[in-house]
N, C-alpha and C positions, 0 to 999 in steps of 0.2 A: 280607237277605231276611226279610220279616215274614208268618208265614200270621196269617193273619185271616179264618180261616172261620167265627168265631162271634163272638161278645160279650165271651165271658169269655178270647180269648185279647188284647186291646187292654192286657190290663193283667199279660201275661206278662213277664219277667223278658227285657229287653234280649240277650242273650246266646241265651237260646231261640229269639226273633223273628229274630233275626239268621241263624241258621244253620235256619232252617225247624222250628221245634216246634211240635208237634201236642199238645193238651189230653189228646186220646181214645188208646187203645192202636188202632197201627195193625198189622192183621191180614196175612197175605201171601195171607187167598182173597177176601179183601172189597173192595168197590169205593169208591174215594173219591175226592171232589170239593171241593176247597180255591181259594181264590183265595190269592196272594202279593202281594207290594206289594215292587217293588225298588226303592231308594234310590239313583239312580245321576247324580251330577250332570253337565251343567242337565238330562240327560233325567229323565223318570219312566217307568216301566215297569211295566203293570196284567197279570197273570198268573193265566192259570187251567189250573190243573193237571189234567189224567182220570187215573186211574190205575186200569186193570182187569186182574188175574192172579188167574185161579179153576184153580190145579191143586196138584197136593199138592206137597212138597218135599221129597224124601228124606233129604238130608243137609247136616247144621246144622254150623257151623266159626265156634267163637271164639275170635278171634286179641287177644289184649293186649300194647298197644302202652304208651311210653313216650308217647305224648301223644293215645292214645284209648282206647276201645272198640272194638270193631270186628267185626259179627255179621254171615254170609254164608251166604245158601244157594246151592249150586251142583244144577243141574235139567238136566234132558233138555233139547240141542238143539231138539226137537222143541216142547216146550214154549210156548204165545206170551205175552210178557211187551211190551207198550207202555207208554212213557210219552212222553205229547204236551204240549207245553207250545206255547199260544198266544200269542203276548208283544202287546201294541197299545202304542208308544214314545209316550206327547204331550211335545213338545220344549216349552221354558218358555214359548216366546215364540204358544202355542197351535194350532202345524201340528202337524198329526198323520201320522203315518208306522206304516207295518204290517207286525211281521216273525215269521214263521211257524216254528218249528226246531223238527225233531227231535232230541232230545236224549237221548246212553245216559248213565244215571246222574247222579250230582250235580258240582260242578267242585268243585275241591280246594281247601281255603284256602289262602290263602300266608300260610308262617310266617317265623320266623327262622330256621329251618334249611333252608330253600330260596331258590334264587335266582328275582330279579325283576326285570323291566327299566320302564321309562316313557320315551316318545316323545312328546318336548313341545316349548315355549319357555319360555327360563330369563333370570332378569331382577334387577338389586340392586335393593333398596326404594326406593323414587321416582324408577327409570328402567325404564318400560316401556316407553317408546317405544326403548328400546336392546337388544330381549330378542332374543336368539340361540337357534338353534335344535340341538338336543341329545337324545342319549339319556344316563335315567341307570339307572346297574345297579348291583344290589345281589348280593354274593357272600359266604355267609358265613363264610368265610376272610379275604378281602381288604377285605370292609366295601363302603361307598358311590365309587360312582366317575360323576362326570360328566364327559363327553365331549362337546367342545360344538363347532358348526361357526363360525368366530369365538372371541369368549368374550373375559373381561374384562383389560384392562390390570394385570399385576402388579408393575408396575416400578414402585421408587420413587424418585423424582429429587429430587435436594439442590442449592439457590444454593452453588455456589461461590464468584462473583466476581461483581463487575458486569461484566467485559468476557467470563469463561466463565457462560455464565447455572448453566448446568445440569450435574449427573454423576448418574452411576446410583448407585444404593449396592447394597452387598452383601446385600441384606434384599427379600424381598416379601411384597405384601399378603397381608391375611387377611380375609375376610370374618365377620363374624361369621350372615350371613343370608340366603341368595339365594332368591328367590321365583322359581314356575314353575306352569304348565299343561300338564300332559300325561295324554293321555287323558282329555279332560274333566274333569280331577279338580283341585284343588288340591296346590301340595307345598311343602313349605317342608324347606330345604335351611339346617343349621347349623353353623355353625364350620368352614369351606370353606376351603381351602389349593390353590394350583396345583402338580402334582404336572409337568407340562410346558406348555410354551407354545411355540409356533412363530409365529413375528413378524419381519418384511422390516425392518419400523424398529422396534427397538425402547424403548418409552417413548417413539415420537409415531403411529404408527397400533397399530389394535387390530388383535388377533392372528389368524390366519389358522386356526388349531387349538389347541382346550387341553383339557387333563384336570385334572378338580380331583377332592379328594378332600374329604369331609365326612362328622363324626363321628354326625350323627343326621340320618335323615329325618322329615318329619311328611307323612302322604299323608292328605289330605282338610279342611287346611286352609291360609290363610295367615296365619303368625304372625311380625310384624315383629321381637316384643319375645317372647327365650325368657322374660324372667324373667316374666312378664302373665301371671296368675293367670286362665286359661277353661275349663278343664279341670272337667268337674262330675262326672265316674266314668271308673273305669279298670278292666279287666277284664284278667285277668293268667292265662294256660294257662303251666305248667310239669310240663317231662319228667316221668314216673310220680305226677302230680296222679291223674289219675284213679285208680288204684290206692289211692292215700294213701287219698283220701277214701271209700272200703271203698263206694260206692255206683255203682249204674248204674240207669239208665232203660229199658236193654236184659232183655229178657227172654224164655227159651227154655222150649217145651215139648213134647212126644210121648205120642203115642198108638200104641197099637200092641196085637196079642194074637199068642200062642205066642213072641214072641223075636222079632217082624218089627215094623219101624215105618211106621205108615200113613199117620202124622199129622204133621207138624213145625209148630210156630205160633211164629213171631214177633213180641213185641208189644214197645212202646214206652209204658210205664207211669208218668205222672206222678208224683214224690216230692217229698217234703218240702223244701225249699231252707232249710237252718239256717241262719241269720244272727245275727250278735253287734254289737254298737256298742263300736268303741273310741275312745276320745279324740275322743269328735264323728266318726267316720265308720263306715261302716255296712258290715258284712263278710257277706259272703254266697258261700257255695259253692251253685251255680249248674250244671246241664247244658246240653249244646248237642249238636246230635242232628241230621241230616239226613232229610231223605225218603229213601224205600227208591231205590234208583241200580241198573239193566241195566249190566251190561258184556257185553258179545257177543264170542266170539270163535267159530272154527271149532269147536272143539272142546268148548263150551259156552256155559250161560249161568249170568252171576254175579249174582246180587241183593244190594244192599251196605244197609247203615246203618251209620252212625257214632255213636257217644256220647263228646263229650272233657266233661274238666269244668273249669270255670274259676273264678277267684275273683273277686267283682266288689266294687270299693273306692267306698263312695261318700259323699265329707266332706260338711257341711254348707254348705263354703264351696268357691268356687270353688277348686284348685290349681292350681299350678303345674307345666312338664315334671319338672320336678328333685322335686319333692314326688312325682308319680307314679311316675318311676323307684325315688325310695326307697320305695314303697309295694310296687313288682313286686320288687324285691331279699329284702324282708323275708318276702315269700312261699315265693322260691324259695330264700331260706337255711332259712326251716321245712320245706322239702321236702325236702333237701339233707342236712337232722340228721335228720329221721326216718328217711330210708332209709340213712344214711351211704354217701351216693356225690353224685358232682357232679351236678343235675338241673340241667340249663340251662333261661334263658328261652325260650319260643317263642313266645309270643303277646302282643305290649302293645299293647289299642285303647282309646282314652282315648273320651273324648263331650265335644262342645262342644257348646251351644245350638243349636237352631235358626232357619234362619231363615225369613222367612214363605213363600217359596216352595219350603222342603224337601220338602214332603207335597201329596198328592192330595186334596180336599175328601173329606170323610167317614172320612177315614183318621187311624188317633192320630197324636199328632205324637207324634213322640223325638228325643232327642240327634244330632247328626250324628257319624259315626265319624272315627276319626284311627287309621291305622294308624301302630306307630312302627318306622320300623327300625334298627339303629345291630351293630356289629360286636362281639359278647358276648366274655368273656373265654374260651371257651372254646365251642366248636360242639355242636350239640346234635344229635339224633336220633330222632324224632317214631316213626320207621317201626320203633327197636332194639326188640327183647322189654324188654316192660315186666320190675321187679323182680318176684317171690315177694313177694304178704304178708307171707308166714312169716318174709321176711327180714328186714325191715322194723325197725326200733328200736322204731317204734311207729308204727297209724292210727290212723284218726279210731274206728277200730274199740274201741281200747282207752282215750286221753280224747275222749269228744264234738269236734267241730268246735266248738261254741261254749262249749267249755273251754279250749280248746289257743290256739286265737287269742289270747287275752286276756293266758295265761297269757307265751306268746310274746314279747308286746306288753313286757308288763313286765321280763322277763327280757333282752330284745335293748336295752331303755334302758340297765338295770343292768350287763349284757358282753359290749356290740359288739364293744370291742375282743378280746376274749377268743376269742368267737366269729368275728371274721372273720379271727382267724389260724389258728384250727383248722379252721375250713371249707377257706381258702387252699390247706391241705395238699392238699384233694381239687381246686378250681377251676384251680389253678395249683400244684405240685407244683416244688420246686424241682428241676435239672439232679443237682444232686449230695445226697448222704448229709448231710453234716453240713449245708448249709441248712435240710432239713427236722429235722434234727434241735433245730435253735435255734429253728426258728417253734414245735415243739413243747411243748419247754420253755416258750418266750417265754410260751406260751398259757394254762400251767399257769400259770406265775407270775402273770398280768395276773389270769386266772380266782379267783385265790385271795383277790387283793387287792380284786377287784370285788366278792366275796360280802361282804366284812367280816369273815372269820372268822378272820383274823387275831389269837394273842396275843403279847405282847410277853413277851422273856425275862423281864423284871426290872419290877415296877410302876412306871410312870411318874415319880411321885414318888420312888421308893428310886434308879431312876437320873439325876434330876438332879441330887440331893445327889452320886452319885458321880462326875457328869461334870463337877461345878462343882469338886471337890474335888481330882479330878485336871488340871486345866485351873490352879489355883493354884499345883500344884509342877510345872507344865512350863514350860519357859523361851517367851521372849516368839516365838521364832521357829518354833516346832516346834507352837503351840497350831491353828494351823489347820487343819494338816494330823490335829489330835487332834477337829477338831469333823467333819471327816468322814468318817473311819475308825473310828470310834465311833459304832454306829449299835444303837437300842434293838428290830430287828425281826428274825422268823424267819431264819434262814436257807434258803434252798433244799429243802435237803435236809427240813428242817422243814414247809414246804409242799409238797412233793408225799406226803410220810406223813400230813398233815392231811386232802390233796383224797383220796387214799386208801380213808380211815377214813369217808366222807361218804356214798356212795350207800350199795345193800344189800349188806350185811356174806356174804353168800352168792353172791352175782352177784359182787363183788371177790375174795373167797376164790378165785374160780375163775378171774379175770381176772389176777390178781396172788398166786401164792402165797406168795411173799416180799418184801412190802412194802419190808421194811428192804434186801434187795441192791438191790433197782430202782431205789429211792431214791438209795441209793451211789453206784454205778456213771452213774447219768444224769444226778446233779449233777455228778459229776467229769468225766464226756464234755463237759459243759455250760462247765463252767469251763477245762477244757485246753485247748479250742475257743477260748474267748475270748480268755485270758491268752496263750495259745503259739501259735496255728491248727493245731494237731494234736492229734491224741488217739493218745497211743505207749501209754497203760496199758489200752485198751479194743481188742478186734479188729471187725471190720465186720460180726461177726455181731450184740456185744453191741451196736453204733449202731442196726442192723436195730432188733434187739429193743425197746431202750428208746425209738426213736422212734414205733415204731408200739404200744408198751404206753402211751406217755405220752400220745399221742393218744387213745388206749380211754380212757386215765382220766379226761382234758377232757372228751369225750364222755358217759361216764357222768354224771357230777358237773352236765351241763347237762339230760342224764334226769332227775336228782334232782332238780335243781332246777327243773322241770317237772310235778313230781309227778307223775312215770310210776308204777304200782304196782310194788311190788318183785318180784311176780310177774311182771313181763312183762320188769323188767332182768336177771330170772335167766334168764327162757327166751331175749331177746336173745343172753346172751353163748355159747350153743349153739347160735343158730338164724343168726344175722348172721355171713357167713362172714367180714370184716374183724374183727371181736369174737374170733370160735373161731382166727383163726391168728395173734392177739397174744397170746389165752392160752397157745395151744401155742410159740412165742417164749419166753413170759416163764419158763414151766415148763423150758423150754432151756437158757435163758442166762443169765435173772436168775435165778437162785436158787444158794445155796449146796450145796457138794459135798458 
C-alpha cells in the first residue's frame, strides 16, 4: 500500500510506501486526507482515506515489541473516532467494479511467525492444462504444506522385462517447482516432496488426494528457474531490529498544568534512513509505519500505530533466491551477536521488476513484491517484549549503522565459520552438555585460526631442520606416523589464553578471573570428550561453566573484532545477563582454591 498524497512521497523508500508512510507528522486532533494506491494482482485498487478525530487523549501506552514499535492511545467510549476508506477496484481487462467498507484499524501483515493459507490451482511447469485444485498452508512449526484435491503422480516405474513391462520402485518423485494461483496472486512452490498420496491405480491414474510438502514458497511470483537471477531488492525485518537500530519515527508528547495532563500528541516524524554500499549493494535501515487503526470494543476505544524497522538490500545486479536468503541470514546473525540471543527471521520480501500493467496511469511505478516463506530453524515472536537496550552487546547507538554494516561485512567473510557455530549455540542448542560444550570449544578454535593470530612454537625454519633431522634416525616404518604427530602449532590450551588476552583487558578481568584454570579445565573437558566420550576429571558444574565462559569469550573477541569501544565491553559484561552469569560461573568453578 503506497500513500501518495504529495509529490515528494513517489520517491519514498519502498518499505514506507508499502506499509502506508506519511512524509508529514500525523497529529491524533488533525484532519487528514491521503489517497493510497493498492497493488493487488490483476486487480488495481484507487483509495481515499478521511480521517477526522478532534478530542483529546488521556493516556498514551508504549508497548516494544520484538518486531515493532507500537504507540496506543486508549479514549472514552464516548469519544467518535471514524475511519472510512472508499476502495473503486478497475479489474485489468477495464470493468470496473465499486466496493465501499468500513474498516476499524489497519490489517496486520503476515510474517513468518504466523500462519497463512492460499486457495488456488497448482500446476508443474508446462502443464497447465493439468492444474488441480488446492489449498496451501503455511505453519511455522511444520513449514509449507499443500493439500491438493487430485494432485501429481509420485510413482516411479522401472522396465523390467519385455514380457513384465513395468514395476514400481521404492523411491518417489521430487519436484523441484510447482507453479499456482491462488487468490489472484502468483506462487511458486520449491523443492516439493509427497508427504501422502491416495490413488485406486497406482502409477496409471492420478491420485485422488495428496499432501506435499515444500521447502520455500515465493507469493507474488512465477519462477521456473530457483537459480534465475530477478530479484532486484530484498527487505529483511528481524526480531528486536527495531530496538537495535536505537531509532523510531514514533513520537510522544503532554501537556498538562498542576500534575494533570490535558494534552497527549501523537506524531509520526520523518528520520534520517542511513545507508552504506557494500560490495556493490546498497544497505539501508529503513521504517515502515501504518496509519493510525480504531479498534472498538465494549469497553473502549483503541487508536493504534505501528513502527517496525527493516533493512533493505539492494545489489547493483540482479540476485538470486539463495543470494537473498544469504543476504537476510547476514542480517539476523548481526542482530543475534548484538543482543546475544537467537532473533529469528520474520520478514523476507524480495522486488522483482515490473510489468507494464502493475501500476495505474499517473502513478510511480515500483518493484513488484515476493513474499518468501520457508520454515526457519527455530520460531520467532513478533508480539514477545522486545530486549532492554541496556542489555544489548551493542546498537546502532554505540557504532553508527553505517559503521557496523561494513564492518560486519568483513568480519562474517573472515569467521563464518566461527561465528556460525557460536551463534548455533543460541539458534539451535544442542539436547545434551557436552554437545555444546565441543561447538563451543570448536568455535574458539576456528575463531582463533580465522584471525591469524596464531604463533608457532618454534620458528618455522628452526623446526624443519629438526623435523628433517629426526625423520633420518626413524626407521622407514614408524616416519609417517612421525610426520603427523609432530605438528609446529599452538596448542588448545595455547589459544583459548591467546583469544583471552585479546578483547579489553578490564571487561576480561571480570569475565574470566583465572585465565590459566579455564583454560585447563576446558581444554581437558575438550579432549576427554574426544579421546574417551566422557569427562570423569571435570563435574557438570565445571562443563556448565566453561561452556558458557567459552562462548562469552568467542563472543567478546568478535566485539573486538568489531571495534566495539572498550567502554561499552566493560559495561556489557555487567549489563548482559548471559555475560554477568558466566562471569559469576567462572568466579565459581574456574578458578583456583
Amino acid at each position: 500500500m503506497a500513500v501518495t498524497a504529495t509529490p515528494a512521497m513517489a520517491a519514498a523508500s519502498p518499505a514506507r510506501r508499502r506499509l502506508g508512510a506519511s512524509q508529514e507528522p500525523l497529529r491524533a486532533d488533525c484532519e487528514i486526507q491521503t489517497k493510497v494506491h493498492w497493488s493487488v494482482c490483476p486487480h488495481r485498487a484507487l483509495c481515499t482515506a478521511h480521517l477526522l478525530h478532534q478530542e483529546r487523549l488521556p493516556i498514551a501506552i508504549l508497548e516494544l515489541r520484538r518486531g515493532e514499535t507500537r504507540q496506543e492511545f486508549a479514549v472514552s467510549i464516548s469519544h467518535e473516532a471514524r475511519v472510512r476508506f472508499s476502495a473503486f477496484l478497475r479489474m485489468a481487462d477495464g470493468r470496473a467494479c465499486a466496493a465501499i467498507k468500513e474498516l476499524v484499524g489497519m490489517p496486520e501483515a503476515t510474517r513468518l511467525d504466523q500462519p497463512a493459507d492460499w486457495s488456488g490451482h497448482w500446476w508443474l511447469p508446462g502443464a497447465l492444462g493439468n492444474a488441480v485444485p488446492g489449498i496451501l498452508r503455511y505453519n511455522p512449526q511444520d513449514g509449507l504444506r499443500l493439500s491438493l484435491i487430485g494432485g501429481f503422480d509420485p510413482f516411479i516405474l522401472h522396465q523390467v522385462s519385455e514380457e513384465q513391462a513395468t514395476a514400481m520402485a521404492n523411491e518417489y518423485e521430487r519436484w523441484p517447482v510447482i507453479l499456482g494461483i491462488a487468490d489472484n496472486i502468483e506462487i511458486t512452490l520449491l523443492d516439493c516432496i509427497p508427504l501422502t498420496t491416495t490413488s485406486y491405480l497406482p502409477g496409471l491414474a492420478a491420485p485422488s488426494k495428496q499432501v506435499l510438502a515444500a521447502t520455500t514458497a515465493l507469493i507474488g511470483v512465477h519462477l521456473p528457474d530457483e537459480g534465475e537471477a530477478v530479484f532486484t531488492s530484498s527487505l529483511v525485518s528481524v526480531e528486536n531490529l527495531t530496538q537495535w537500530s536505537n531509532s523510531s519515527i514514533l513520537t510522544s508528547s503532554s501537556e498538562g498544568k498542576g500534575g494533570r495532563i490535558d494534552r497527549v500528541t501523537l506524531s509520526m516524524t520523518p528520520i534520517a534512513e542511513p545507508t552504506v554500499t557494500v560490495d556493490d549493494t546498497a544497505v539501508t535501515l529503513v521504517h515502515a509505519h501504518t496509519l493510525p487503526g480504531i479498534e472498538r470494543s465494549r469497553g473502549e476505544i483503541v487508536r493504534r500505530m505501528r513502527d517496525t524497522a527493516f533493512v533493505e538490500l539492494r545489489p547493483q545486479r540482479r540476485m538470486t533466491l539463495t543470494t537473498a536468503r544469504e543476504f537476510a541470514e547476514t542480517i539476523q546473525d548481526l542482530v543475534s551477536l548484538a543482543t546475544y540471543q537467537a532473533c529469528a527471521l520474520l520478514e523476507l520480501v524480495l522486488g522483482v521488476p515490473p510489468r507494464p500493467d502493475d501500476h495505474l496511469d499517473d502513478y510511480p511505478v515500483r518493484d513488484r513484491e515476493v513474499k518468501v516463506y520457508f520454515r526457519g530453524t527455530f520460531t520467532g515472536d513478533a508480539e514477545a517484549k522486545a530486549i532492554n537496550r541496556s542489555e544489548a552487546l551493542f546498537t546502532c547507538r554505540d557504532i553508527a549503522f553505517e559503521e557496523i554494516v561494513p564492518r560486519w561485512w568483513r568480519l562474517r567473510k573472515t569467521c563464518l565459520p566461527a561465528s556460525n557455530m557460536v551463534l548455533g549455540l543460541s539458534y539451535a542448542p544442542a539436547q545434551y552438555l557436552e554437545g555444546n560444550l565441543l561447538s563451543a570449544v570448536g568455535a574458539a578454535e576456528v575463531l582463533h585460526r580465522c584471525l591469524g593470530i596464531g604463533q608457532r612454537r618454534i620458528p618455522a625454519k628452526a623446526f624443519n631442520v629438526m623435523r628433517e633431522t629426526l625423520l633420518e634416525n626413524t626407521p622407514e616404518e614408524h616416519r609417517q606416523w612421525i610426520k603427523s604427530a609432530i605438528r609446529n602449532e599452538p596448542t588448545l590450551r595455547d589459544r583459548l589464553i591467546t583469544l583471552a588476552g585479546l578483547p579489553d583487558s578490564k571487561a576480561m578481568q571480570e569475565l574470566v578471573p583465572d585465565v590459566d584454570c579455564w583454560a585447563r579445565i576446558t581444554s581437558r573437558a575438550r579432549n576427554d570428550l574426544v579421546h574417551e566420550g566422557q569427562t570423569p576429571r571435570q563435574s557438570p558444574d565445571e562443563l556448565v561453566a566453561a561452556t558458557r565462559v567459552t562462548t562469552a569469550v568467542v563472543m567478546m573477541n568478535l566485539l573486538q573484532a568489531l571495534e566495539l569501544p572498550h567502554e561499552r565491553q566493560q559495561q556489557a559484561v555487567f549489563d548482559n545477563p548471559r555475560l554477568h552469569n558466566a562471569a559469576r560461573l567462572a568466579s565459581k568453578y574456574l578458578t583456583e582454591d
